[in-house]
N, C-alpha and C positions, 0 to 999 in steps of 0.2 A: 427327018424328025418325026414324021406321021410313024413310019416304021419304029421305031424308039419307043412310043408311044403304045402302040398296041402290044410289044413285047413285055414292055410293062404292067400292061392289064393284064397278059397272060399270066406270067410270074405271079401278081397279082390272086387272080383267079385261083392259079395252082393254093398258093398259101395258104388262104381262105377260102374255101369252097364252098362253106354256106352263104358266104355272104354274094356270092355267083349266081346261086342258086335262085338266091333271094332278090339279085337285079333281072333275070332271066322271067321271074313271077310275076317281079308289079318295077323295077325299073328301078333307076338311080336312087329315089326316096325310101323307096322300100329295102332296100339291101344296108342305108343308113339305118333305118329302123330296127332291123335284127341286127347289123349288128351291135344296136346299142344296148338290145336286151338279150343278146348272149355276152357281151359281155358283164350286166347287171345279173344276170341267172350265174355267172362264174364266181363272181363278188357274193354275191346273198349265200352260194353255196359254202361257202369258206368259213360263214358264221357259224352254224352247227357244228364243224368240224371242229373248229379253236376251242365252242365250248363243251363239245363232246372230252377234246383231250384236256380242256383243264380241270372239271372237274373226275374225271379220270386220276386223276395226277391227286388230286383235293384228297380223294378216299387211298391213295395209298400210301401217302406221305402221312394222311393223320392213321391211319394204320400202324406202319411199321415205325414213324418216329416221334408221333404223338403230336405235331402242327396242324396246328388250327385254325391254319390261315380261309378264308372265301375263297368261292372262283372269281370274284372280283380280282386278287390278289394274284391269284395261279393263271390270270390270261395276260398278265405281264410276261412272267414267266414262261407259258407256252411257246408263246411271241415271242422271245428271245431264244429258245432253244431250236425252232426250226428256220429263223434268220440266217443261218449260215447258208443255207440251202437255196438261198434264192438267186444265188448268182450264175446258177446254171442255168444255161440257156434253154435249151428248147427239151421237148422228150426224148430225141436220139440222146442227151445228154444223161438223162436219169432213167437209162436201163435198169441200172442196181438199185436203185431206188423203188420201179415198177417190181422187182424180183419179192425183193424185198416185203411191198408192202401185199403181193400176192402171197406167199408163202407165212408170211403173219396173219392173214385173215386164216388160214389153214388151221396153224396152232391155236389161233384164239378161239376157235370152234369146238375144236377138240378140248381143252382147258377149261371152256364153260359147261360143254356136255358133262366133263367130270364132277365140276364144284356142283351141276346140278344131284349128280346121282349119290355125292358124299353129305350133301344135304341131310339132314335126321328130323325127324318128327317134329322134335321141339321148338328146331329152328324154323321149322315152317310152323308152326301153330305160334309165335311169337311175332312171325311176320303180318302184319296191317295193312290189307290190300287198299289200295285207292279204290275212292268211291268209283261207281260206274256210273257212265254217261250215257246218254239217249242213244237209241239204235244210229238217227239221222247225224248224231258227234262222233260217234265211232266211227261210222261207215267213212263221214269226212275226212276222221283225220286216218283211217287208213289209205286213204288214195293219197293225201300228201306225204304220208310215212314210203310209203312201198313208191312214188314217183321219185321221191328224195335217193330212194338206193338206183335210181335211174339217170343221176344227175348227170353221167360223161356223154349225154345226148348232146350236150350243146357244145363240144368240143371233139367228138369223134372225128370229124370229117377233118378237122387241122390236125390231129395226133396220125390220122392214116398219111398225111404230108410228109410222116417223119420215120415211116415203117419202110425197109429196104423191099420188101413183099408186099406191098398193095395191095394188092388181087386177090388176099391173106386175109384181109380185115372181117368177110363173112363168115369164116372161119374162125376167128378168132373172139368174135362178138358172139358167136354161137356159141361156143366152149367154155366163154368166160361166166355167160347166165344162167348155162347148165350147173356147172359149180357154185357159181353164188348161189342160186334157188337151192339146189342139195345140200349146201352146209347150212342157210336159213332154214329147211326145214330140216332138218338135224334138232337144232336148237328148238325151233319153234315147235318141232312135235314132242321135243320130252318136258319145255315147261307145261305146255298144256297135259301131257299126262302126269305129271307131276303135283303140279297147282290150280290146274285149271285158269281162269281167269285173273288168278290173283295174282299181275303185272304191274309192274309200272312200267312208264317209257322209257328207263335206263334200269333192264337186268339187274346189270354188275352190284349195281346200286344196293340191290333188294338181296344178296347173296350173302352166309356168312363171310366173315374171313378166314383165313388161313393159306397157305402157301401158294396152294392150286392156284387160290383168286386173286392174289396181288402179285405172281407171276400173269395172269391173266391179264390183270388191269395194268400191269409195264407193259406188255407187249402192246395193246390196244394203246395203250398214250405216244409208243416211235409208229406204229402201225395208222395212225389218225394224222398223225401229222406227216406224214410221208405220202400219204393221199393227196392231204391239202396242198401241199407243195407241188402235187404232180398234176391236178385240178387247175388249182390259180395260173399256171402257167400260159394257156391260151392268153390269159388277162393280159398276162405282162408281153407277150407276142404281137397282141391286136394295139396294145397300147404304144409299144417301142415301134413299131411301121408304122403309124399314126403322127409319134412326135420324133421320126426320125433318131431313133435310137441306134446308136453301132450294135452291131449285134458281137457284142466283146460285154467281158466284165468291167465296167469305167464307170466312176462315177455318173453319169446319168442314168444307166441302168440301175442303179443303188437308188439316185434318187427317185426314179420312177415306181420302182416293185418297192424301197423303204416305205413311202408315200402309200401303198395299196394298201399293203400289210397293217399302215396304221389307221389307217379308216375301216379295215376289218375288224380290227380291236376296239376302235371305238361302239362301233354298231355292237359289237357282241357287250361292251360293257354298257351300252343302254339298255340292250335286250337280253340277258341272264337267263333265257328260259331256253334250255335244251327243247328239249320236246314242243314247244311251239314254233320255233324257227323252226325246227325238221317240218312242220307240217306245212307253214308259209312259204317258206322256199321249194319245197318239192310240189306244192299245189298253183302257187301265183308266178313260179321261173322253169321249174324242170317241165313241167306239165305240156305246156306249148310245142318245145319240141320236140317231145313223145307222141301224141296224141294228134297237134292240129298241124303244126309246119310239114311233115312228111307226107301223110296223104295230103293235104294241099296241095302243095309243092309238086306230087308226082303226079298227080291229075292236071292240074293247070300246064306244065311242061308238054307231058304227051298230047294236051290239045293242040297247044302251039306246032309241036314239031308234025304230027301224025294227021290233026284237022278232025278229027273225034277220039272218045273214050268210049269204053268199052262200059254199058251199065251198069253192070256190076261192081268195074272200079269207083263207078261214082258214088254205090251205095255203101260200099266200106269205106269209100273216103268220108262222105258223109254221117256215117256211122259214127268212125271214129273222131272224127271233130266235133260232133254234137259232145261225148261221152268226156271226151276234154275237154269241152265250156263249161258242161254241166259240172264237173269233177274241179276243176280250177274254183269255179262259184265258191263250194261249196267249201271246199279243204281253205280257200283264202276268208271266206268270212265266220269259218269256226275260228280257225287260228287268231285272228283278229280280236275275235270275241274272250277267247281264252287270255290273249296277253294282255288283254284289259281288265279282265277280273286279277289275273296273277301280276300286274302292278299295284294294286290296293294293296298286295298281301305282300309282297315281295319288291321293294322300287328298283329303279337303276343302279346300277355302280356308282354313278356321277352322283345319284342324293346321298347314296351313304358318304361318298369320299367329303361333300362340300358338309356335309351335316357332322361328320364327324372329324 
């Protein structure tokens, strides 16, 4: 039985391997505790993306067929067009899916760079840039914006569970930020020689229309929701080995992952603001374990195993978990502050739906 027992924690262990990591640190309490707030950083991440792609969906649907429905409206809709997808199990399941949503960010890069450059005078001297905000709000809510494109920190370690090359993943992690950062500065260097400053937190938003940019903004709405689908899926993994879930498509996995999905939808229907939640969730959930659980984590390990550290590790461990408390502060009590100004002016979904 003892044997049964410890093969199970193995198993266990393999599955999840932060949450190993995390009993291996501070013990049975602590490995409850991350795993409750990687799977809370999984859930929160999913809110930006829903309303990233419904309003997506908002600007091209009142584009090409003149509806004028809210994103209130359009995260029904989101929510039900990427619901098929969730009866797949695990990552080895939605290869095509990862292909997918890697080769759309590609084109959507390329597609914006254009609508940038086919851009004409008039339409930028028509354009009305957002006011600008203090150096100490910027500076905030860039750490939550740029930790937010960092969000597969808290599910890496279970997605490498599910890679036939393991040994891979450093490789793979390397190639993948090499690419993202070159296509972001791609982008990010011809608005700024373009516009200079004059952004908002959704581009696409701020661009004419025409062909370029509503193939643009299709591709970006299967491109966002195939993410979120490939994202939330730790969720539903942590959660079905928890409430004992078959790992089959059967009604309790429906109702498990239906169940998530709708509490995703509600949280984004109270909280409607793109660009704050991107700031909230990538400062108050991604941030931790970017910044503070890794060097933790691998300094406190090599004490245990080794009986010292080496200085130096302590002083970038040190380093960089200062730079994540201070950074977390900071991106969570702008953001905070933002979506309390931007409820006065804009409320829930829920006051308009009961108000109206």
């Amino acid at each position: 039985m003892e044997g049964l027992s410890e093969e199970r924690l193995r198993i266990s262990d393999l599955r999840y391997p932060l949450a190993a990591l995390a009993e291996k640190v501070g013990g049975e309490h602590f490995r409850r505790f991350v795993i409750f707030l990687q799977n809370l950083a999984i859930f929160a991440a999913a809110v930006p993306f829903l309303l990233l792609a419904s309003e997506t969906l908002q600007r091209l649907v009142a584009d090409l067929a003149g509806v004028r429905w809210s994103v209130c409206e359009w995260l029904f809709v989101t929510t039900a067009l990427m619901t098929p997808l969730l009866c797949l199990g695990t990552p080895k399941d939605l290869r095509v899916v990862t292909w997918l949503g890697g080769l759309s960010m590609v084109v959507v890069t390329a597609l914006t760079f254009t609508s940038l450059l086919l851009e004409t005078r008039a339409e930028r001297r028509a354009y009305t840039a957002p006011p600008s905000l203090p150096p100490w709000f910027s500076l905030a809510y860039c750490f939550g914006a740029v930790a937010m494109q960092f969000d597969i920190h808290p599910v890496i370690l279970t997605v490498q569970m599910d890679m036939q090359q393991r040994h891979r993943l450093p490789l793979a992690v390397m190639v993948a930020c090499v690419v993202g950062a070159a296509l972001i500065l791609v982008v990010a260097g011809a608005v700024f020689a373009i516009r200079g400053s004059d952004v908002t937190t959704n581009l696409l938003h701020s661009l004419p229309g025409g062909p370029v940019l509503h193939a643009t903004l299709g591709i970006v709405v299967v491109q966002v929701l195939l993410c979120l689908v490939l994202g939330i899926n730790t969720l539903f993994q942590n959660l079905e080995a928890s409430l004992s879930v078959p790992d089959e498509c059967g009604w309790r996995r429906v109702l498990v992952r239906g169940g998530v999905v709708m509490a995703v939808l509600a949280v984004s229907e109270a909280v409607p603001h793109f660009g704050a939640t991107v700031e909230l969730v990538g400062g108050l959930f991604a941030a931790p374990f970017i910044f503070i659980f890794p060097p933790a984590f691998y300094t406190i390990i090599k004490y245990k195993a080794c009986g010292r550290v080496q200085p130096r590790d302590v002083v970038v461990a040190a380093n960089l978990v200062v730079l994540g408390v201070v950074g977390c502060v900071g991106a969570t009590v702008e953001s905070l502050s933002q979506i309390a100004v931007l409820r006065t002016s804009t409320p829930s979904c829920f006051a308009d739906f009961f108000a109206g």
